[in-house]
N, C-alpha and C positions, 0 to 999 in steps of 0.2 A: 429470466431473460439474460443474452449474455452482453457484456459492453462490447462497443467493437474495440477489435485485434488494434488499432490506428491510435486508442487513446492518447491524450495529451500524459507526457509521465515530463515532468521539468525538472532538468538537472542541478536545479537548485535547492528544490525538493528533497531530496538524497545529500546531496555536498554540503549547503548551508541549514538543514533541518535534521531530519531523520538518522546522519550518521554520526552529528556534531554533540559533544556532550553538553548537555542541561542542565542546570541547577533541578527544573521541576520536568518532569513528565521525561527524564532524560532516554528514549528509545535506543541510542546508539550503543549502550552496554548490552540492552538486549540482541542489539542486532551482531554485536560481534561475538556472540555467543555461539553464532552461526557461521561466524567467518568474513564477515561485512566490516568493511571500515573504507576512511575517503581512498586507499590504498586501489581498492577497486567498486567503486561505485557504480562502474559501468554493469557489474556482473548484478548486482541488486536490480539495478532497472531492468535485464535483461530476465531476472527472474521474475521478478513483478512481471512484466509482459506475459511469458511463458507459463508460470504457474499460478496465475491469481488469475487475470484475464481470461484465461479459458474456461473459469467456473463459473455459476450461473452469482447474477446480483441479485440484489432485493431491494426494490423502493423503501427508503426508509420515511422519506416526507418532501415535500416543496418548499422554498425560500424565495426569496426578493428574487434571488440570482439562478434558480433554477431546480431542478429534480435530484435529489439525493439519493446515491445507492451505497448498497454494503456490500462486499462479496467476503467470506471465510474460505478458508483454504490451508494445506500446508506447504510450505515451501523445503525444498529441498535443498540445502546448503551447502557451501563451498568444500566446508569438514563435515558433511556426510550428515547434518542433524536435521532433524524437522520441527521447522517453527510453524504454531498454528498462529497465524494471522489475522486481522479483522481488517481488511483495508476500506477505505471510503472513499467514493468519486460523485463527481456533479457533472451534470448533463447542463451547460449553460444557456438560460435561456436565448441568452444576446444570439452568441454564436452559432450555437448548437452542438457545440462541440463536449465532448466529454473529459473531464480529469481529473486526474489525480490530486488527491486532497492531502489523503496520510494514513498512517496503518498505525499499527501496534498489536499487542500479544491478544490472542482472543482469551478471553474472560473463561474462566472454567464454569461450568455448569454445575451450580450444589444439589447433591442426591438427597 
């Protein structure tokens, strides 16, 4: 199934999370690996929409607060590279609305 095109993506998400450096779990080196930084966060969210959004999700499970999906993907980056993704979003029960959770580098598969 695909999420809809309309998802919730919160700019706070990206500026104060995802781009920001971490002591633990810090994403932001990754992402600027890509060409990502708070410099242009608009173009991240723009690619989220564009290139993750359009691929199909996967239920991963249900919570208190609603339906959890995965979708994989690779994203196309500002300096030409491709990051394989893993992002997650919730389909909220209250609202109904869908969004944005968090991403990071998808997991390599061992042969």
């Amino acid at each position: 199934m695909k999420l809809p095109q309309d998802s919730i993506i919160r700019d706070e998400k990206l500026t104060q999370y995802l781009l920001v450096p971490k002591i633990r779990n810090d994403k932001s080196r990754w992402l600027k690996i890509g060409g990502y930084s708070l410099n242009n966060w608009e173009r991240l969210q723009m690619d989220i929409r564009s290139q993750v959004l359009t691929k199909e999700a996967t239920f991963i499970e249900t919570n208190e607060y609603g339906n959890i999906y995965q979708i994989n993907s690779i994203i196309k980056t500002p300096n030409y590279k491709e990051l394989h993704v893993t992002s997650i979003w919730m389909k909220e029960k209250l609202s109904n609305k869908t969004k944005f959770i968090t991403m990071y580098p998808t997991k390599k598969e061992k042969k």
